[in-house]
N, C-alpha and C positions, 0 to 999 in steps of 0.2 A: 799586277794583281796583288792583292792583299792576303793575308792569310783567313781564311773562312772561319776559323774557331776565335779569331782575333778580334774584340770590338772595337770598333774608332769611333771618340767623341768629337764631337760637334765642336768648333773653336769658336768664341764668340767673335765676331766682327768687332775690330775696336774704329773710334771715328777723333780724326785729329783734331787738335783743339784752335787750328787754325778756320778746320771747316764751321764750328762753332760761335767763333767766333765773327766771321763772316754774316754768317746767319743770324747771329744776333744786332748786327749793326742794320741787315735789310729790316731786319722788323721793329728794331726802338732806335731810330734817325734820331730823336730828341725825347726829352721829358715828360713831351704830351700823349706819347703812346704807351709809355711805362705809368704813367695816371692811370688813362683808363686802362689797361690790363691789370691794374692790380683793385682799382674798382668793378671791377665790370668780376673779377674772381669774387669780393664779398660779397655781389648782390648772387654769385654764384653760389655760396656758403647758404645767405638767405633762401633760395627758390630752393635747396635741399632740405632744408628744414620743413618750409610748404608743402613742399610734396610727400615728404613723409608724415606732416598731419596731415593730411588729404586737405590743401590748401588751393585753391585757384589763384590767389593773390599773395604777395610776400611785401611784407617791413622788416626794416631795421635800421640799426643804428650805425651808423658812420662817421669818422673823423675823420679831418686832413688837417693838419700840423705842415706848416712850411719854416725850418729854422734857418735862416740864411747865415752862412758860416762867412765868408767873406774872406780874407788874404790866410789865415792863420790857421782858423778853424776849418772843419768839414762843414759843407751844407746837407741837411736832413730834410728829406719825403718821409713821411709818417702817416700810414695811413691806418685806422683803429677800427676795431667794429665789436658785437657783441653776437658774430654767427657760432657755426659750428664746434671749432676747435680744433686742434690734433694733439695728438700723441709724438713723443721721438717718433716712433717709427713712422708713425703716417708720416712727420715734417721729412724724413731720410727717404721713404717711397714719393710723395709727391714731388719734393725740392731734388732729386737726388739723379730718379731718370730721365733722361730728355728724348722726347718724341713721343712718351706711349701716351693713351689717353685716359687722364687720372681723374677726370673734371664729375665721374661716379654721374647720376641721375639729370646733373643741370643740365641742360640744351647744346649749351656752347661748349667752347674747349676742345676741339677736336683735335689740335696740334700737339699737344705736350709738352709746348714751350714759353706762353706768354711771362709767366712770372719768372721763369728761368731766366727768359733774354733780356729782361729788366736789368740782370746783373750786368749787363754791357755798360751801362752809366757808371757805374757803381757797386760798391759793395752792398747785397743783398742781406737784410739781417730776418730772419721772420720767428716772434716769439707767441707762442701759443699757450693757450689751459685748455685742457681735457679734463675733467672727473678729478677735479681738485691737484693736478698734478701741472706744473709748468716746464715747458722746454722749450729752446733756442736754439737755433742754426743760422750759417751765416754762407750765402755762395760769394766766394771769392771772384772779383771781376776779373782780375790777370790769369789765376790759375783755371781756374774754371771750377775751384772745389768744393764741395760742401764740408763745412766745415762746424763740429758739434761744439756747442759750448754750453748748454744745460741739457741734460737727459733726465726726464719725467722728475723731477723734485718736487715736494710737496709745495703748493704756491704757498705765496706770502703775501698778507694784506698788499704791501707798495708794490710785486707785483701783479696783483689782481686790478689795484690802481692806476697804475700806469700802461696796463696793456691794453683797458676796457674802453669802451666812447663813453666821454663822459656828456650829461646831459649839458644841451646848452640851451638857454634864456633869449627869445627871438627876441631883437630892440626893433 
C-alpha cells in the first residue's frame, strides 16, 4: 500500500525501437508505398484547405522529382506541393509522435504512422513554410530520430523556390 498523502505519477510507457522498426518494414515493403503515403498526405494538406473554404472539391499542385544517385551518390524521392504548411512545431508534433492521429479534418490517416514509416527506406527530410517563416526536420532511418535542422527562419526567395511545385508546360 502506498502512502495516502503521497501522489504517484503516471510513467509514460516507452516502445523499443526494434518494435518500430518491424512495423515500419510491414507497411513500406518497397518505394511504391512510401509514394503514395506521402501523396495521398498532400492531397491530405489540399482537402483541409477545402474544407475549411467550405469546398466540396480540392486542387492542387504537385511535384515528383526522381534523382537517381547511383554507386556514389544518394538517390532522392522529392515530392513538392503548394498545401498547407507547418511551423517547427507542427513539423516536431506531426513528424515527431508516432501512433496518434494528427491527419486534423482530412478523412484518412487514422494510424499515425504513414509518413513516419517512410523513414524505413530512408532518411526522412521534410521542409516547410508557414507565414513567411521556413523550417526543416529530418527522421533519421537507423536511429528512429527526429532531428532539427531549420527552426521557423524567415524564408528566402531559393528557399521559397526550391520547396514550391513549380508550374509545368504539358507537351
Amino acid at each position: 500500500m502506498t502512502d495516502s498523502k503521497k501522489i504517484l505519477k503516471a510513467i509514460p510507457r516507452k516502445i523499443d525501437g526494434r518494435f518500430i522498426t518491424d512495423t515500419q518494414a510491414l507497411s513500406m515493403p518497397s518505394l511504391y508505398e512510401a509514394i503514395v503515403e506521402l501523396l495521398t498526405n498532400v492531397d491530405d494538406s489540399y482537402e483541409r484547405i477545402a474544407l475549411k473554404n467550405k469546398q466540396k472539391n480540392w486542387v492542387g499542385d504537385c511535384r515528383i522529382e526522381y534523382d537517381l544517385g547511383g554507386i556514389k551518390k544518394s538517390t532522392f524521392l522529392i515530392i513538392k506541393d503548394r498545401a498547407e504548411g507547418m511551423s517547427y512545431k507542427s513539423l516536431c508534433n506531426n513528424f515527431g509522435q508516432y501512433g496518434a492521429r494528427l491527419s486534423g479534418s482530412a478523412k484518412r490517416g487514422s494510424a499515425g504512422r504513414g509518413a513516419k514509416d517512410a523513414a524505413y527506406i530512408g532518411e526522412l527530410t521534410i521542409e516547410s513554410i508557414l507565414e513567411d517563416k521556413y523550417s526543416c526536420v529530418k527522421i533519421d532511418a537507423k536511429s528512429k530520430s527526429l532531428l532539427p535542422v531549420v527552426v521557423d527562419q524567415k524564408v528566402t526567395s531559393l528557399q521559397r523556390k526550391d520547396i514550391g511545385a513549380k508550374k509545368m508546360a504539358l507537351k
